[in-house]
Rosetta silent file (secondary structure, phi, psi, omega in degrees, C-alpha in Angstrom):
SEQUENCE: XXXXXXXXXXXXXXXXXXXXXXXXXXXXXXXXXXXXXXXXXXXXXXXXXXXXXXXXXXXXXXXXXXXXXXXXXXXXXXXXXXXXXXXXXXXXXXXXXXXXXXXXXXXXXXXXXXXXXXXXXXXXXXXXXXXXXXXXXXXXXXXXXXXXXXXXXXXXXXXXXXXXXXXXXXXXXXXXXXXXXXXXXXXXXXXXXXXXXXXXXXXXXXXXXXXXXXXXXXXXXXXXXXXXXXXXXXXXXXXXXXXXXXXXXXXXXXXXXXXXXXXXXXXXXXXXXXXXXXXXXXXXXXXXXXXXXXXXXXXXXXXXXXXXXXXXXXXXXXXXXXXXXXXX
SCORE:     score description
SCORE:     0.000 S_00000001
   1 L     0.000  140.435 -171.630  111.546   59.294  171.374 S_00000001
   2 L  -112.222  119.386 -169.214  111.538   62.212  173.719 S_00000001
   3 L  -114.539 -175.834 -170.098  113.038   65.718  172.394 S_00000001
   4 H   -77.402  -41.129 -170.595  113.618   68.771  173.904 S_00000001
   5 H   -62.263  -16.832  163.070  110.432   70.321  171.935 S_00000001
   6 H   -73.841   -2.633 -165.593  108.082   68.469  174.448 S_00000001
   7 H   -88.490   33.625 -152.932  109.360   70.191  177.706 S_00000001
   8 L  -139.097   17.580 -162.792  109.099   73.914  176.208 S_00000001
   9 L  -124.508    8.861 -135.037  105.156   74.543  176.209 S_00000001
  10 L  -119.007  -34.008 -157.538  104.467   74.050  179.869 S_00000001
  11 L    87.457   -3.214 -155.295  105.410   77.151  181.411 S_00000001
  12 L   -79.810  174.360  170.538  108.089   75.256  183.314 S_00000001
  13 L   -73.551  168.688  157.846  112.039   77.135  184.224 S_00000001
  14 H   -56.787  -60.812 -177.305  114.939   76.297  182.043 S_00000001
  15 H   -73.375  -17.225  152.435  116.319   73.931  184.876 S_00000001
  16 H   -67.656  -30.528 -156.995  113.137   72.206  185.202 S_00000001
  17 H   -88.148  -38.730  155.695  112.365   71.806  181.994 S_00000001
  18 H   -19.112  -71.908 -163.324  116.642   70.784  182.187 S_00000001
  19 H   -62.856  -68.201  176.552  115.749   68.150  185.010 S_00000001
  20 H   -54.062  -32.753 -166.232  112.878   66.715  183.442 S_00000001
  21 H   -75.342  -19.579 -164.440  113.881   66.320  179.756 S_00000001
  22 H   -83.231  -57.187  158.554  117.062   64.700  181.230 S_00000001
  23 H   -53.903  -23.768  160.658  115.118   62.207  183.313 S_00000001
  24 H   -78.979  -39.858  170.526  113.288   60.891  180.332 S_00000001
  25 H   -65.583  -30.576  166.569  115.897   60.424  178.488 S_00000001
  26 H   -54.525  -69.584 -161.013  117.289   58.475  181.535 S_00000001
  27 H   -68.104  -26.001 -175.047  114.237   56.280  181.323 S_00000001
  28 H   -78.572  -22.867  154.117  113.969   55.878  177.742 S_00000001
  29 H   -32.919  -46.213 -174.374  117.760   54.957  177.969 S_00000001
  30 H   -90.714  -84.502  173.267  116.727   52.032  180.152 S_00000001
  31 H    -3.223  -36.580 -166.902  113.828   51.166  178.310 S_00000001
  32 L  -139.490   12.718  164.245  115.225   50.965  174.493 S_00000001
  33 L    81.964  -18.383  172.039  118.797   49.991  175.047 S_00000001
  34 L   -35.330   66.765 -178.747  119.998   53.618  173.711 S_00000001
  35 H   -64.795   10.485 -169.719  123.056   54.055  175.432 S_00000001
  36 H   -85.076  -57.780  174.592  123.418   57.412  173.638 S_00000001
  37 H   -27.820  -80.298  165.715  120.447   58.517  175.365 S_00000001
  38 H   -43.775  -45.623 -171.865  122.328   58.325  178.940 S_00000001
  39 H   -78.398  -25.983  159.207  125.191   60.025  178.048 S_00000001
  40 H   -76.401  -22.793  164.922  122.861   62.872  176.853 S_00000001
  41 H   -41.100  -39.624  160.680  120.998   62.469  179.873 S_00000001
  42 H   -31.694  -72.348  166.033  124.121   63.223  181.664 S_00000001
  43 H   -61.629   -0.884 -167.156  125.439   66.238  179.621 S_00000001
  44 H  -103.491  -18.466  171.760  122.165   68.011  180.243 S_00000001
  45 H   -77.768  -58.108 -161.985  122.796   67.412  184.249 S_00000001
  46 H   -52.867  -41.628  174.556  126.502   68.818  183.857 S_00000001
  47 H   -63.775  -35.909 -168.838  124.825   71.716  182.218 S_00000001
  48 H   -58.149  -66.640 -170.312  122.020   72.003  184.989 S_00000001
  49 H   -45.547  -34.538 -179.529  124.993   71.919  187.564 S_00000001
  50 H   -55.035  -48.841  160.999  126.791   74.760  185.384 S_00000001
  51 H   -64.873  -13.108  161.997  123.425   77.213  186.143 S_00000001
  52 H   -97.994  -38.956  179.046  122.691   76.358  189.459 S_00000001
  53 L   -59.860   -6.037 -124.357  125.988   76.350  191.290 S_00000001
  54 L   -57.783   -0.735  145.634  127.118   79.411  190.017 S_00000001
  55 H    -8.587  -72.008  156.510  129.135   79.998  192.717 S_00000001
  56 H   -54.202  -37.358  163.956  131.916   78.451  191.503 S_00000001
  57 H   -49.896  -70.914  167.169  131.355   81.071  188.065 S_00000001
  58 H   -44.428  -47.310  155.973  132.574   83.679  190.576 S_00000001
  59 H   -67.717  -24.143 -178.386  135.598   82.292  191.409 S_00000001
  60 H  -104.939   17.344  157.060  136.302   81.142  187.707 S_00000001
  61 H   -84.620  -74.978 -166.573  135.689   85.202  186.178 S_00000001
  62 H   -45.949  -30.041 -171.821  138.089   86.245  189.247 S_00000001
  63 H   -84.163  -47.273  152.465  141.062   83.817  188.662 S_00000001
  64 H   -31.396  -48.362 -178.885  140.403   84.885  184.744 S_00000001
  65 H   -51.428  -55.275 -178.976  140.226   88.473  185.969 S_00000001
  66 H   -23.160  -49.462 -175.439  144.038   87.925  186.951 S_00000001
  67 H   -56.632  -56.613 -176.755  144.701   87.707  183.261 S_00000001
  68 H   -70.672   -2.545  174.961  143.154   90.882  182.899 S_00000001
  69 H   -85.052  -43.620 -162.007  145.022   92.461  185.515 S_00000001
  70 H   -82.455  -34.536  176.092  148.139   91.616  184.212 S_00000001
  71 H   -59.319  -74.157 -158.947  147.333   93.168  180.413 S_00000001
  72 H   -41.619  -24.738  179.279  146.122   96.468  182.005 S_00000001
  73 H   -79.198  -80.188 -165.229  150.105   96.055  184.022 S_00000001
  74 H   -76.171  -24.233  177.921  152.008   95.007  180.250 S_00000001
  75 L  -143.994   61.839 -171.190  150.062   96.492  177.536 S_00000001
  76 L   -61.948    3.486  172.157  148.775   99.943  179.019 S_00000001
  77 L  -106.330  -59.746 -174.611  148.141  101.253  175.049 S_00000001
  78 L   -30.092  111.592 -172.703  146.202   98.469  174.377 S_00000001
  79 E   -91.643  108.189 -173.621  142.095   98.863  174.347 S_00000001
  80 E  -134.303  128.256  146.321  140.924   95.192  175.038 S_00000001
  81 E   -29.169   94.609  165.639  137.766   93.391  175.925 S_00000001
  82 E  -114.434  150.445 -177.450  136.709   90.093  178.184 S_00000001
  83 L  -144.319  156.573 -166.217  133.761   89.178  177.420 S_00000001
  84 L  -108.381  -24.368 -121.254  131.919   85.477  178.988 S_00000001
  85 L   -67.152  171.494  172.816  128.986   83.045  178.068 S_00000001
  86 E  -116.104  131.797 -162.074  127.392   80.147  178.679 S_00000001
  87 E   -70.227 -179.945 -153.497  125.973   78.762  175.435 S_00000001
  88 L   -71.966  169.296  141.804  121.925   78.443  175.440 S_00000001
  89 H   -54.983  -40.400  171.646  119.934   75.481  176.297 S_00000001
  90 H   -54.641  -91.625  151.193  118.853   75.518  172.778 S_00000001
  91 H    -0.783  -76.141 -173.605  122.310   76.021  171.178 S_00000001
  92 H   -37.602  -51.287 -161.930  123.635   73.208  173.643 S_00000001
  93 H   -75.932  -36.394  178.791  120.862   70.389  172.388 S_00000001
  94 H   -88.701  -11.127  133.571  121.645   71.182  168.820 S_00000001
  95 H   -53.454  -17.455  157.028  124.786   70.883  169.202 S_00000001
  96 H   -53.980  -63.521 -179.764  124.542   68.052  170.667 S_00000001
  97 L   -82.867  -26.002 -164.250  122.301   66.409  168.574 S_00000001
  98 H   -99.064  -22.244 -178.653  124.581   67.673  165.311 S_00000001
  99 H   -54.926  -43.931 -164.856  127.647   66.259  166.997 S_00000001
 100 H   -75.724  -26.955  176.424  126.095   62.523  166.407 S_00000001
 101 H   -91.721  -15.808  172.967  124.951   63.172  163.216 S_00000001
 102 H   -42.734  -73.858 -139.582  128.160   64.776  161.655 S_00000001
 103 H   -61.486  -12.581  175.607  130.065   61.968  163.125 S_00000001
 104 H   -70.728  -90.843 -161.715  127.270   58.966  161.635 S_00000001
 105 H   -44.045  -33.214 -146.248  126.889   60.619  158.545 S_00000001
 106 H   -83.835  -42.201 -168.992  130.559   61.821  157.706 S_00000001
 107 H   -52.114  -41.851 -161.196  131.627   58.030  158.762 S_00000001
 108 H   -70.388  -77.987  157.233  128.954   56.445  156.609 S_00000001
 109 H   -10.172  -61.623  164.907  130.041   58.198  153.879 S_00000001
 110 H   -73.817  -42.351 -177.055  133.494   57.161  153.754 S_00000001
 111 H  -118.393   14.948  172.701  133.313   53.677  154.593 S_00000001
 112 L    76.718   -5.706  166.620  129.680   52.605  153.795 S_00000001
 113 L   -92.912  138.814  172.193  129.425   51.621  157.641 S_00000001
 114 L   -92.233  154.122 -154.948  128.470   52.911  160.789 S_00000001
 115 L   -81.424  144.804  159.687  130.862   54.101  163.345 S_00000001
 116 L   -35.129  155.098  172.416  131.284   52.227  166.808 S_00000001
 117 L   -81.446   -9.800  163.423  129.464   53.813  169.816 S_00000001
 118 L   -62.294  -32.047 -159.195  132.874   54.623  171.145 S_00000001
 119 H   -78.298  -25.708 -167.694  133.632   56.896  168.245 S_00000001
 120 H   -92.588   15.117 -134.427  130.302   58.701  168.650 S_00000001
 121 H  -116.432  -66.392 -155.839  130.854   59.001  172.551 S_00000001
 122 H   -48.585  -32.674 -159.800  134.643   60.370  171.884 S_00000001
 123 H   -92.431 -101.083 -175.955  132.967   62.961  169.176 S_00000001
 124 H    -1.251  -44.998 -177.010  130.673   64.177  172.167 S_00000001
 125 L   -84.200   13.842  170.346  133.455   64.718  174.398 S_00000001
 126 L   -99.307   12.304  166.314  134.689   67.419  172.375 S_00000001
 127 L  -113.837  114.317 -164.159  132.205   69.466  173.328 S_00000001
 128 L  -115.982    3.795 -136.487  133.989   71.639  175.500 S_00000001
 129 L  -134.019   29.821  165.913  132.741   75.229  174.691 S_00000001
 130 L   -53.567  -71.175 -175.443  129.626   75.205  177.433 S_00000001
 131 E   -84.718  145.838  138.493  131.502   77.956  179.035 S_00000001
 132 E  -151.491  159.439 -173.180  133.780   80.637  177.161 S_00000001
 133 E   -86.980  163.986  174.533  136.069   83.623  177.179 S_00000001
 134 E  -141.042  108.840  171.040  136.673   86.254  174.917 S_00000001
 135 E  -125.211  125.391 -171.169  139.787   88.483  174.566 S_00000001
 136 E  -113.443   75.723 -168.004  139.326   91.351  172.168 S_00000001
 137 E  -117.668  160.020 -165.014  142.021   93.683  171.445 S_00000001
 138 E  -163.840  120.741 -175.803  142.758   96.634  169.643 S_00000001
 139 L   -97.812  128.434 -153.793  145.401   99.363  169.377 S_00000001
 140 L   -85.830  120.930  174.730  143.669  102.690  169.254 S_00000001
 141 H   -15.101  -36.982  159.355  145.200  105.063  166.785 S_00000001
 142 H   -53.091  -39.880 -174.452  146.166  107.735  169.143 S_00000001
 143 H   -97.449   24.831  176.155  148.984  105.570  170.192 S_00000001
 144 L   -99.251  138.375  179.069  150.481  104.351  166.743 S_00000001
 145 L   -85.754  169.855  167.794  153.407  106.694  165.670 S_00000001
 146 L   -68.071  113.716 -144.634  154.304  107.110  162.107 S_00000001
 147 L   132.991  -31.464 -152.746  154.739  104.425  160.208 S_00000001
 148 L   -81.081  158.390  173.161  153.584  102.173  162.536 S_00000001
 149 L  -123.520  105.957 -159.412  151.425   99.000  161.191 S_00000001
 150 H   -56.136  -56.204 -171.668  148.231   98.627  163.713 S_00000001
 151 H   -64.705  -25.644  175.783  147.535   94.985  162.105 S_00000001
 152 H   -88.309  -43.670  176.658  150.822   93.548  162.837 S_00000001
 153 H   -46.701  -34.924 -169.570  151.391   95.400  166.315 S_00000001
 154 H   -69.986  -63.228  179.534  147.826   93.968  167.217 S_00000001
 155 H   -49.860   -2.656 -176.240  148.925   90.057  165.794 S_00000001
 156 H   -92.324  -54.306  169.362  152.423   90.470  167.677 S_00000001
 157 H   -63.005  -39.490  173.749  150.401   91.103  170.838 S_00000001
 158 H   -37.905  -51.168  171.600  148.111   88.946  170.412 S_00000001
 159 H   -69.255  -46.380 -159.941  150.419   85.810  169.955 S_00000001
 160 H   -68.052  -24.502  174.622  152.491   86.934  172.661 S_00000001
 161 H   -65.936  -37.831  164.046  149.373   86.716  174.993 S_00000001
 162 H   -46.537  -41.754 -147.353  148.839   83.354  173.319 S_00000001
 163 H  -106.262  -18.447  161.364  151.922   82.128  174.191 S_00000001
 164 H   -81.284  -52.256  177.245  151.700   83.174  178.115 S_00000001
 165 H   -19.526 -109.522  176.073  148.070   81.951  178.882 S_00000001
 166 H    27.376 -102.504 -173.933  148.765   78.420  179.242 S_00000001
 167 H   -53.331  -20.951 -169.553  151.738   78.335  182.157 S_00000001
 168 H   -85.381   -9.078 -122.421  149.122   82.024  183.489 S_00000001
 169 H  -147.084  -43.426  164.627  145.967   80.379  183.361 S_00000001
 170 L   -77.208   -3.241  151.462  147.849   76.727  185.542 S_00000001
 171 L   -90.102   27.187  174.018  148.727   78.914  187.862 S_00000001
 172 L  -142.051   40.678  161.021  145.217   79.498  188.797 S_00000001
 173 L    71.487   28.219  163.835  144.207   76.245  188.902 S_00000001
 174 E   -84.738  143.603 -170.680  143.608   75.832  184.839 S_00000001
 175 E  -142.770  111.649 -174.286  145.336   72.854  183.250 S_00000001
 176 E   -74.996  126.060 -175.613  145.440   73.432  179.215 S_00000001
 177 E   -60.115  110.289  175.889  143.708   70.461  176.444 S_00000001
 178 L   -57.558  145.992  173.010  145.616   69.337  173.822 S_00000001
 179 L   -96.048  -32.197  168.816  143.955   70.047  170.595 S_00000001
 180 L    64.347   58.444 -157.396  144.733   68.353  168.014 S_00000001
 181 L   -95.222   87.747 -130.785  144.466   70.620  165.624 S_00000001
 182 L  -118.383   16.249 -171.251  146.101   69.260  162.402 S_00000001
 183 L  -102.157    0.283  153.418  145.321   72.334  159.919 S_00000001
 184 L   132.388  141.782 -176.843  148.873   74.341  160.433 S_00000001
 185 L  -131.644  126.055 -178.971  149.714   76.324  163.349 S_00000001
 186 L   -37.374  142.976  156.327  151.680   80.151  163.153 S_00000001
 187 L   -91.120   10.353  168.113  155.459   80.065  164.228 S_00000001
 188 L   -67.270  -60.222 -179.565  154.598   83.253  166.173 S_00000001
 189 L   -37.245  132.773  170.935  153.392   80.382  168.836 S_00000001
 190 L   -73.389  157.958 -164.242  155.828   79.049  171.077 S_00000001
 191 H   -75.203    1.931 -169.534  156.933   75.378  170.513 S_00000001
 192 H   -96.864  -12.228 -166.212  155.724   74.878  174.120 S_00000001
 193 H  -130.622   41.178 -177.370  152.000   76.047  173.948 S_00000001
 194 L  -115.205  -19.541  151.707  151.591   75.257  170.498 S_00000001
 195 L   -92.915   50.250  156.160  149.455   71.887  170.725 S_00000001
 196 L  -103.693  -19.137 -179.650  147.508   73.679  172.557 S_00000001
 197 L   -87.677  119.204 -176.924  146.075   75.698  170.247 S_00000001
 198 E   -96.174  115.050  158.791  143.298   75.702  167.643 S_00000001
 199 E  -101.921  105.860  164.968  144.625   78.916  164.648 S_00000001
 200 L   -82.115   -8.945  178.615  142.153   79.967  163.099 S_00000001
 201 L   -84.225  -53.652  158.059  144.278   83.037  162.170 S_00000001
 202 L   -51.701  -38.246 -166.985  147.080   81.294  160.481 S_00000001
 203 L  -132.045   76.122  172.937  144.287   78.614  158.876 S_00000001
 204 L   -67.066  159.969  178.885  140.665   80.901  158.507 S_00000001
 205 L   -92.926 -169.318 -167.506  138.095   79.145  157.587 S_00000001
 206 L  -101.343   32.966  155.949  136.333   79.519  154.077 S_00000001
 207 L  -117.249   13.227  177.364  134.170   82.268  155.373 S_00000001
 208 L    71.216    6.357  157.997  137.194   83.864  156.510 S_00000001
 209 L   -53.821  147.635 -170.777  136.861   83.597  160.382 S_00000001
 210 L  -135.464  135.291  162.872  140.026   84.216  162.020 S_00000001
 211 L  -171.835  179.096  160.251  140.861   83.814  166.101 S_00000001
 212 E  -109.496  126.966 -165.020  142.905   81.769  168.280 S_00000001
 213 E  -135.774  153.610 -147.843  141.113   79.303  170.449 S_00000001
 214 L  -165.138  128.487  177.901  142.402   77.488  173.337 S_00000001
 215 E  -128.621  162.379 -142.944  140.500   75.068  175.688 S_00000001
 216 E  -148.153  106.442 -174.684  140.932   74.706  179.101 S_00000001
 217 E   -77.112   99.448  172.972  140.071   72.068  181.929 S_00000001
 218 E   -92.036  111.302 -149.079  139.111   74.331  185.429 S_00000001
 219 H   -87.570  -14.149 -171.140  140.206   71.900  188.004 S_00000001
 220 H   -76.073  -32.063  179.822  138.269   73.801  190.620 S_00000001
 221 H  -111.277   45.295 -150.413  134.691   73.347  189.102 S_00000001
 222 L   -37.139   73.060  132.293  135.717   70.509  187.389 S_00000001
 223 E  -131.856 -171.923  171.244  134.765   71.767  183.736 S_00000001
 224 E   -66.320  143.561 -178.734  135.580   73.205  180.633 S_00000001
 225 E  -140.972  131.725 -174.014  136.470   76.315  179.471 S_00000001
 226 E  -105.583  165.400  161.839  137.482   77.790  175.852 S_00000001
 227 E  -154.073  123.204 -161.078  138.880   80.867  175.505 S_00000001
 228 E   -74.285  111.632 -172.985  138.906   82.988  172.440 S_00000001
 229 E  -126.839  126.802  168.740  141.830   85.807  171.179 S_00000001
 230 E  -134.026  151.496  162.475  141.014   88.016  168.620 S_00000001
 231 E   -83.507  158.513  173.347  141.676   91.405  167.268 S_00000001
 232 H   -40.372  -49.371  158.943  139.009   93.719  166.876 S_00000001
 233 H   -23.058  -66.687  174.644  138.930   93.517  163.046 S_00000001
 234 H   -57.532  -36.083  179.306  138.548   89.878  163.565 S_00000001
 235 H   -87.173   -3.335  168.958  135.455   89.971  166.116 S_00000001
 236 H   -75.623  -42.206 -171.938  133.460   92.722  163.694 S_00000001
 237 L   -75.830    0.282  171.231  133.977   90.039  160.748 S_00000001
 238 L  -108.467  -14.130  169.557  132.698   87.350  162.851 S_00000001
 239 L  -111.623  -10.250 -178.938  130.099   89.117  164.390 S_00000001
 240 L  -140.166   11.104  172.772  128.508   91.847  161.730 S_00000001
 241 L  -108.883 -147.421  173.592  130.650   90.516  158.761 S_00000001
 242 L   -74.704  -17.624  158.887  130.505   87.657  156.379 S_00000001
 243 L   -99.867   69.216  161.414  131.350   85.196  158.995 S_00000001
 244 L   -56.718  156.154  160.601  128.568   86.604  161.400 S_00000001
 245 H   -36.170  -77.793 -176.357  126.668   84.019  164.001 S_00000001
 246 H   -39.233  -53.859  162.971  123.706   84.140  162.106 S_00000001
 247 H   -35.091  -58.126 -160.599  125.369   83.272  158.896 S_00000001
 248 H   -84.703  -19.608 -174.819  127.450   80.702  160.560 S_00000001
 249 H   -74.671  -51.870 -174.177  124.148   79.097  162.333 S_00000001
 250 H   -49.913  -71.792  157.030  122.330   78.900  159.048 S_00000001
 251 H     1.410  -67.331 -167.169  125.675   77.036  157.352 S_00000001
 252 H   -83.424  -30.459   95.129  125.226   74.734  160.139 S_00000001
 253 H    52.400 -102.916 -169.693  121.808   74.277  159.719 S_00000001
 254 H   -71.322  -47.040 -160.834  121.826   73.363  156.150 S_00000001
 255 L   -74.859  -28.656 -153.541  125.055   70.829  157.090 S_00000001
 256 L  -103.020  -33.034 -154.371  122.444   69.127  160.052 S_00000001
 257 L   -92.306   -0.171 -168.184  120.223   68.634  157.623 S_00000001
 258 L   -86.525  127.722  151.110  122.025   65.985  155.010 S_00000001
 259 L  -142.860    9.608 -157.065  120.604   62.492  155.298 S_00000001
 260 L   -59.598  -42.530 -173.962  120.585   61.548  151.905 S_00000001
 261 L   -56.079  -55.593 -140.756  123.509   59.082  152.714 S_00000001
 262 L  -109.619  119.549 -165.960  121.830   57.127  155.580 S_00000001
 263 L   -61.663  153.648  156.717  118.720   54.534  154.988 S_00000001
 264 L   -77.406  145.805 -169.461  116.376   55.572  157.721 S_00000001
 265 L    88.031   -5.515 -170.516  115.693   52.998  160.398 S_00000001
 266 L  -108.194  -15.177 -176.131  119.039   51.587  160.180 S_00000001
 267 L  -125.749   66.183 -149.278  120.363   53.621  162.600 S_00000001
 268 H   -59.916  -27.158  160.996  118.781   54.442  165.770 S_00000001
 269 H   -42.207  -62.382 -169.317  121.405   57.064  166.939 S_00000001
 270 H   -68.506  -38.732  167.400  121.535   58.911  163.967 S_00000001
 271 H   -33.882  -80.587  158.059  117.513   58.603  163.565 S_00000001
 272 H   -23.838  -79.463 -112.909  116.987   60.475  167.244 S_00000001
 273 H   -92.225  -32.078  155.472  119.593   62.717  166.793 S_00000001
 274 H   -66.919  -20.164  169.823  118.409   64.115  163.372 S_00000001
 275 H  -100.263  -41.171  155.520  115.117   64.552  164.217 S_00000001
 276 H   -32.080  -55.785 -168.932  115.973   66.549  167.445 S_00000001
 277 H   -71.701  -30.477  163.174  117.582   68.619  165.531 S_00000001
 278 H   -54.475  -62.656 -144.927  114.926   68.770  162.631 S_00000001
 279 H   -62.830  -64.220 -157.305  112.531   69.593  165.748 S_00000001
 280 H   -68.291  -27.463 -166.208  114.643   72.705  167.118 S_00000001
 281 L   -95.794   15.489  155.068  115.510   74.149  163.700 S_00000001
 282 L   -96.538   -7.609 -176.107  111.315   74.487  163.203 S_00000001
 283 L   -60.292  130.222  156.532  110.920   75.733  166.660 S_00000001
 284 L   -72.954  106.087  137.322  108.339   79.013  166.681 S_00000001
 285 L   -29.837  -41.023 -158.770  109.722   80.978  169.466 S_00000001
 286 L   -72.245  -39.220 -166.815  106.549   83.374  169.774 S_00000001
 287 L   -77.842    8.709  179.653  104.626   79.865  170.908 S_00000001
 288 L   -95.189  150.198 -168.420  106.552   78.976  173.237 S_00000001
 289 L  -120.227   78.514  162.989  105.844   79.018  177.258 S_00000001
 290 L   -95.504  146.761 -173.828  109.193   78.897  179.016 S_00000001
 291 L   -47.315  167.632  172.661  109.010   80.907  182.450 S_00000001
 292 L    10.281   51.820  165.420  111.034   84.484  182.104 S_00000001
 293 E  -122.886  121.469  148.926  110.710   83.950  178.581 S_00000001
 294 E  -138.416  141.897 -173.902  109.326   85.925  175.588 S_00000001
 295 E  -102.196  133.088  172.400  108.805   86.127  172.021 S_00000001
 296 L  -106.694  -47.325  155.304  107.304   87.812  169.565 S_00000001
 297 L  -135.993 -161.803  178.590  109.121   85.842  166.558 S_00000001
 298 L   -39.737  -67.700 -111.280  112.220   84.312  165.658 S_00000001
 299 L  -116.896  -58.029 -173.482  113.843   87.728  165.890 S_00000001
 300 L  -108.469   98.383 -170.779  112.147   90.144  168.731 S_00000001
 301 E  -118.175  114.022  176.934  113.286   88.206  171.290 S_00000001
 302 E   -99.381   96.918 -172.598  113.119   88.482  175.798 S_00000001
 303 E   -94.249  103.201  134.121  115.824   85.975  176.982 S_00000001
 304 L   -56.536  -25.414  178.912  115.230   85.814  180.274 S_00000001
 305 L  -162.818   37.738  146.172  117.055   82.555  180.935 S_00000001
 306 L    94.998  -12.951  168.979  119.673   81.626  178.685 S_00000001
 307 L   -34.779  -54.842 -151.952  116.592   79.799  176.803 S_00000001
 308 L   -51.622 -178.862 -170.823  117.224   81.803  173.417 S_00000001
 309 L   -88.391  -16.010 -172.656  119.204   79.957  170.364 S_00000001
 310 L  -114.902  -87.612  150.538  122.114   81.887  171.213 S_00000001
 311 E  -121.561  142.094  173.756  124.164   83.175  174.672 S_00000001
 312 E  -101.911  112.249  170.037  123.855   83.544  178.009 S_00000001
 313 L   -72.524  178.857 -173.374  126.294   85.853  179.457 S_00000001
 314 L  -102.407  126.915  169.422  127.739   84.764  182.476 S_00000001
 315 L   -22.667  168.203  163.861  126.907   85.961  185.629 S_00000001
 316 L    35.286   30.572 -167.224  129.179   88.059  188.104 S_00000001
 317 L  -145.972   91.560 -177.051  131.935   88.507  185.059 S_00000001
 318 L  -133.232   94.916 -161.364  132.186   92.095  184.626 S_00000001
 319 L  -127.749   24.486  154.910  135.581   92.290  183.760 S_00000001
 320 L  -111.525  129.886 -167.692  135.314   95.161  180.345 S_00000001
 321 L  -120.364  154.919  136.572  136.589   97.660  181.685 S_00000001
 322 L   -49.655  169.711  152.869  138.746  100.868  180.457 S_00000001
 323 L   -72.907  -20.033 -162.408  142.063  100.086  180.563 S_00000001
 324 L  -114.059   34.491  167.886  143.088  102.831  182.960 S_00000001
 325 L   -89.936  137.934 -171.012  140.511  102.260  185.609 S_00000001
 326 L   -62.089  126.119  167.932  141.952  101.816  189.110 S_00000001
 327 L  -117.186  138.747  177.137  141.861   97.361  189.408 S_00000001
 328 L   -69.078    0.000    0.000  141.545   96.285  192.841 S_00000001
């Protein structure tokens, strides 16, 4: 079995070490009958192509920018945010790797059986969130009059921004993904954009995250794109509160880690895909030799190249701004 932890000691780039690990997996694909193997061989090219072309990144911040053009036009008291990444190489594979074992394990569980290789292909293809947006707004006290209540003016805008995106976002060559989101959706959403929509605001989760998430097919670069609406409130408690990153990484973690269920050996999917992940959630950072990379620990970290456990912003998408800066 070939994991991500042998490319990372070499000295090699991210897209080499991309290229190679991806090509092994190719061959070991042919070799051992895995077709699971190929289709991660695959996603790790789709990813390659996201960091080299990037081309195409510049044209999908500007047609995005549009959006932000038109809030700075409709909601000139508003103080708002965009903010972009591309998740990590790291991130990516253990996500990756955690997709197959959720969907193994959770299946196993219920029906004492393992799931078809369709079901684990279709659970893969729901990873949609390579690239995403961030819209962060907040109405700054100077402009509430007396009386006024900041948390509902911010959730009124917020939905109503919700509720344009869609029909805004296909006229710039975006076409929006049904979600299929079955945990209760706000009736501030219109009935037209509302299975479109993941609410996390209406339905937080039980660490109390809250946002609106919305994914998005970019026909011009043909991928994905999510994009995230929150109020400020909401992105401090998800990023320095109790549902923090860190927090929410451990959680997941701890979640990657159940195998209690599944005989070992019985299951060559789930086998792989758990010990990838067992691999990455022991990686030492400080030893590792990726090119315009460095470490000291876990912690004191120099991401040079999107390497790190966490984000890569995205190039040429420098769209926070004031609001009342002249847009071109």
């Amino acid at each position: 079995m070939v994991s991500l932890n042998d490319y990372l000691y070499k000295g090699d780039t991210v897209l080499k070490i991309i290229r190679l690990y991806s090509e092994d997996l190719k061959k070991s694909s042919i070799e051992t009958g895995n077709t699971v193997d190929m289709f991660h061989s695959n996603f790790l090219l789709r990813m390659e192509e996201l960091l080299v072309h990037n081309d195409f990144l510049t044209s999908q911040s500007q047609r995005i920018r549009e959006l932000y053009k038109y809030m700075t036009k409709e909601y000139p008291q508003l103080a708002f945010t965009f903010k972009g990444r591309i998740k990590s190489l790291i991130r990516a594979e253990e996500k990756f790797n955690a997709y197959i074992v959720e969907t193994i394990y959770d299946y196993y569980k219920k029906n004492g059986t393992y799931p078809e290789l369709s079901q684990i292909k279709g659970r893969i293809e729901h990873f949609r969130d390579l690239i995403a947006y961030r819209i962060v707004i907040s109405m700054p006290k100077c402009h509430l009059k007396e009386g006024d209540d900041r948390e509902k003016i911010e959730l009124k805008s917020l939905y109503e921004l919700a509720n344009m995106i869609p029909d805004f976002l296909e006229m710039r060559g975006f076409s929006a993904e049904v979600s299929n989101f079955n945990d209760g959706i706000s009736e501030k959403l219109d009935d037209h954009v509302r299975p479109y929509f993941r609410d996390y605001i209406y339905n937080p989760s039980p660490y109390g995250y809250q946002s609106l998430h919305i994914t998005l097919y970019d026909n011009e670069s043909r991928s994905y794109v999510e994009v995230q609406l929150r109020t400020k409130d909401m992105d401090d408690y998800a990023e320095i509160g109790p549902a923090n990153h860190l927090g929410y990484e451990k959680r997941q973690q701890e979640e990657r880690a159940r195998r209690d269920k599944i005989p070992q050996g019985e299951n060559i999917y789930f086998d792989e895909a758990y010990e990838r992940g067992m691999l990455l959630q022991q990686l030492d950072l400080s030893k590792v030799d990726v090119n315009m990379f460095g470490a000291i620990n876990n912690s004191l970290i120099n991401d040079g190249c999107g390497l790190y456990r966490g984000r890569l912003i995205l190039p040429f998408e420098h769209l926070s701004r004031f609001q009342n800066d002249v847009i071109d």
